[in-house]
N, C-alpha and C positions, 0 to 999 in steps of 0.2 A: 260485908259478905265476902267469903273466899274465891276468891279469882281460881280458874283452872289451873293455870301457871303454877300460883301458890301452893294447891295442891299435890301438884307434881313434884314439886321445891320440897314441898313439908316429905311427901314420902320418898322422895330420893333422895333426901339427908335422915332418913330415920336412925335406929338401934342398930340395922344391916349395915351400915356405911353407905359408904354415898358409892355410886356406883358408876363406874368410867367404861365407854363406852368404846373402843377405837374400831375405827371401821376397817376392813379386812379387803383388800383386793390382787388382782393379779397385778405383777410389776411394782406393786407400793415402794415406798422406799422403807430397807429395812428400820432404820436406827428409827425413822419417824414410829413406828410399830413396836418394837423390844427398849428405848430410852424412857419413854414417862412411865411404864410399868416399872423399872427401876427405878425409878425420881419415887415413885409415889413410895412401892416397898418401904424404902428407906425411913417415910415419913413417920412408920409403925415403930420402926425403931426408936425416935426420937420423942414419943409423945405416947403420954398415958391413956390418951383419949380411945376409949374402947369402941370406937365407930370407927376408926381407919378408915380405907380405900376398900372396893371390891372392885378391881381390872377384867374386863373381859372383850374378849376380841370376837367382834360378828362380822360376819360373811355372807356370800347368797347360799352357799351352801356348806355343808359340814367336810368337805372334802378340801384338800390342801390347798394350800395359794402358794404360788411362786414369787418370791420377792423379787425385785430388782435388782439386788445383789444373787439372786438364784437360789437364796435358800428356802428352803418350805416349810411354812408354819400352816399350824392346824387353829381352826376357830375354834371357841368356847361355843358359840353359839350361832343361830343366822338370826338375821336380819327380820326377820318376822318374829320370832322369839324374843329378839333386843327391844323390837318395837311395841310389845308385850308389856316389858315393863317400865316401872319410871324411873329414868335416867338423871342424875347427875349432870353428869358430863359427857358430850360428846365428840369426840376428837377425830378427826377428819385429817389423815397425812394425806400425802401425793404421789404423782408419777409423774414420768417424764419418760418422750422418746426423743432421738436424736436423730434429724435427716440427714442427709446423705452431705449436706455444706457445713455440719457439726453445729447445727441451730438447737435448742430445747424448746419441746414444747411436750406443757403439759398435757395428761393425758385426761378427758373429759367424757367420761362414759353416760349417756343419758341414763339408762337405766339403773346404772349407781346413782346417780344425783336424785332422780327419783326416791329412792331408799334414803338418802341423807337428808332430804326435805320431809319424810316421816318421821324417822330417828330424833331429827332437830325437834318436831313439832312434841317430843316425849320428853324434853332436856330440857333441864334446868337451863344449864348453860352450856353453847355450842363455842367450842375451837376447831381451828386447824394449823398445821406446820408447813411448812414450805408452801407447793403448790398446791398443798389442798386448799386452800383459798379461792383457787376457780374451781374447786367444785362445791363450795358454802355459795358462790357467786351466782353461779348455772342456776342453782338451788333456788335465786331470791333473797338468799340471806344477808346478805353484803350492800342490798342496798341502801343508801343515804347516808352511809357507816365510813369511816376510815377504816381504814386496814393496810397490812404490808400482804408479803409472798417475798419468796426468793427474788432476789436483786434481777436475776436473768429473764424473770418471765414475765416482771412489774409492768412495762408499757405494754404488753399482750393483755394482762388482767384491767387495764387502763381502758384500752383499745375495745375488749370485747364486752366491757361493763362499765358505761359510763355514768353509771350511777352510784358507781364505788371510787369511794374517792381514797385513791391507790396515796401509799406513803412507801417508797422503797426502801426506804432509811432504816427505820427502830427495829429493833431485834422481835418485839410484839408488839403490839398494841391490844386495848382494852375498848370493847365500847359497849356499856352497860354488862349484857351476859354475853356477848357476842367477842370473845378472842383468836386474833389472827397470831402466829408466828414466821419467821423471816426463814433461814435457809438449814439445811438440816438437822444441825445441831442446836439450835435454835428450840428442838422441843424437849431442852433439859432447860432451860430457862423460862420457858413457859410453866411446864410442868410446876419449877421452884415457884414460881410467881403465883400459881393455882393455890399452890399448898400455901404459901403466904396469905392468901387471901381468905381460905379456910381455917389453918391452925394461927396463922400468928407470922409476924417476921421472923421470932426468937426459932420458930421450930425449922422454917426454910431456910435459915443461916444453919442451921447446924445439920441438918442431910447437902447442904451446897459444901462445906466443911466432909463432909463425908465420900463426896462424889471428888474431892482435892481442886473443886473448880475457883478457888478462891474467892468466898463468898457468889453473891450474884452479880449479873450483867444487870444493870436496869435497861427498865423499856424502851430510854432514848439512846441507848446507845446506836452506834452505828455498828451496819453490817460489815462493812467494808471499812479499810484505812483507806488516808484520803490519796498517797500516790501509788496504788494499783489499784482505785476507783475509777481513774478519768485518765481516756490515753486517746493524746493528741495526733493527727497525721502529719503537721507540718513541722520540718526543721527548728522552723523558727518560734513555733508553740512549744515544743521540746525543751532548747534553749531555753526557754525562759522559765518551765518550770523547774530546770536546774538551778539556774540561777538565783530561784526564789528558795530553793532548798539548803544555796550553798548563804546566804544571806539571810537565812530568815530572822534573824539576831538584831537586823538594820529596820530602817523607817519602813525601805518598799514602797514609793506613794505611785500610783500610777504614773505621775509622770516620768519617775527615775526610770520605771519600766519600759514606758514610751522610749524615751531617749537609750535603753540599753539594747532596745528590738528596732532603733531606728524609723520607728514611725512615729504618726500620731497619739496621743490619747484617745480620740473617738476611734481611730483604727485598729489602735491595740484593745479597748473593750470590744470590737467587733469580733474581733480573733479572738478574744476567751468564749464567747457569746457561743459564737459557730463550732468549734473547736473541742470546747467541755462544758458547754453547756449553764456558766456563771460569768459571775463579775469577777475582775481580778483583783478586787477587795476581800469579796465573799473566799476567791482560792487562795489568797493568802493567809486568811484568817482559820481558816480550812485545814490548811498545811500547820501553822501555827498548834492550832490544837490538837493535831497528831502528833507533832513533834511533844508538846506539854505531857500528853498519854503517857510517852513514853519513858520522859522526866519520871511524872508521879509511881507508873511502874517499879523502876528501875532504879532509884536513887535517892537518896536522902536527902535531896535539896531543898531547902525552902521556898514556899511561895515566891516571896522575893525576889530569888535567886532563877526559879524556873519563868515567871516574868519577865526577865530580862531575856535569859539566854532565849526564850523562842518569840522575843520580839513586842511583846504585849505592853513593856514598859511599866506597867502600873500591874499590880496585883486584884484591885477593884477591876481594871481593861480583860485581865485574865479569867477571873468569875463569871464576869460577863459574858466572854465569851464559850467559856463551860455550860452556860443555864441554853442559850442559844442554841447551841450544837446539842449538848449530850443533856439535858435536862435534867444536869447534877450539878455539884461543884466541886472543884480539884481537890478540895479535901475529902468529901466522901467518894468522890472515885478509887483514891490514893487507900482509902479505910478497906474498897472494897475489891480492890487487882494488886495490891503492891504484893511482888513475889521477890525481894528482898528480907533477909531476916530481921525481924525489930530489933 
């Protein structure tokens, strides 16, 4: 027997195309709103499949919304019309205000989230970009689920929903029909990810090729490089993660560290603990494969070669530490950022 879901699934992918849903409010962020409508365009481009996309932006009402950036977009439709029909997709961006001590917080309207727990209940499958992720949250949608948001708002979405088990890290994450995205630009990788998911990888490499983003981002990748992720207040934290950048070629064993910061080993892990928040194994290995990123980017080096210079030693030490962190390996990273010419 056909499940409701199912139903909604089977006529939101009919003859019409599958139909994407992005929610419309005052203050959104712009690119969260005007980026996946061009991710998906493209996707027409690239595939013979005569069911494409149908984009449409709903609202509470048919009269303009002012973005976040100040420009004004006009809905396709409201929000009771959207909820009319059967949905595809439905994509939930964010807002954000900023007090007076330059803090972010998103912006969480009940009565929107209301509409989004309808909307949701019509979709196939629900995402969001940046911080709309606290309002799938507000919603109920995020519970028991991983998920990201923007780096800035991650322990707030922690904090107010602790039955989301927050990941500040990956650019997206997936969990079953339920897709989160990380920080704004972020919903052109989703987007690619969506259509991968639909047409094919072949057709999502070639609109990612289009958009000159060099191929995809995969999901685990990180939002953030590792040294303007973590900033230390003391002198002598500072020092050291110089230290670890100007050396990162060398062993580094905590004790060398110990003995370079003049303390102990139990007091120099307390100092990374308190400090940034790891071990100083975890931040060197951290460092290491930012440094490697930038190897595979940028240079022709071989495994071997980028093993050594950032420390890793071994090339199997190196993999490992790629599958860890970015949940790829240096060579398909290298296949899918290298902006060097072949």
């Amino acid at each position: 027997m056909q499940s409701a879901k199912d139903t909604v699934k089977d006529t939101a992918r009919g003859t019409a195309g599958r139909l994407i849903v992005i929610v419309l409010f005052d203050g959104v962020d712009l690119l969260d709103v005007t980026g996946p409508p061009e991710v998906f365009s493209l996707a027409l481009r690239e595939t013979e499949e005569a069911a494409g996309y149908q984009v449409v932006l709903a609202a509470r009402s048919m009269d303009p919304v002012t973005t976040g950036a100040g420009v004004r977009i006009l809905p396709d439709v409201t929000f009771e019309e959207a909820a009319a029909r059967s949905i595809d997709t439905l994509l939930v961006p964010g807002a954000v205000e900023i007090d007076a001590e330059r803090r972010v917080h998103p912006l969480v309207d009940p009565a929107l989230v209301a509409w989004v727990k309808v909307l949701a209940g019509r979709s196939h499958r629900i995402t969001s970009v940046c911080v709309g992720a606290h309002l799938l949250a507000a919603a109920g949608l995020l519970d028991g689920k991983r998920a990201t948001t923007h780096w800035s708002t991650a322990q707030q979405l922690a904090a107010d929903h602790p039955a989301v088990r927050v990941d500040a890290d990956p650019i997206f994450i997936r969990e079953g029909d339920v897709w989160t995205g990380a920080g704004i630009s972020a919903c052109l990788d989703l987007s690619l990810a969506l259509i991968a998911d639909d047409l094919g990888e072949a057709v999502a490499l070639r609109v990612a090729r289009q958009l000159v983003m060099y191929l995809k981002r995969p999901s685990g990748q990180s939002q953030f490089s590792v040294p303007l992720e973590q900033v230390s207040t003391t002198r002598r934290i500072e020092d050291l993660r110089h230290h670890i950048l100007r050396h990162v070629d060398e062993p580094l064993t905590v004790a060398d560290l110990a003995a370079y910061a003049h303390v102990s080993d139990r007091h120099l892990t307390r100092l990374f603990k308190t400090e940034l928040g790891t071990t100083p194994y975890a931040y060197i290995e951290s460092v290491r494969v930012e440094k490697a990123r930038h190897e595979l980017e940028s240079s022709d080096a071989t495994l071997e070669r980028i093993a050594s210079l950032c420390g890793f030693g071994t090339t199997d030490t190196l993999v490992r530490a790629f599958r860890r962190r970015l949940s790829t390996t240096p060579t398909e990273y290298r296949r899918r950022f290298r902006t060097t010419a072949h």
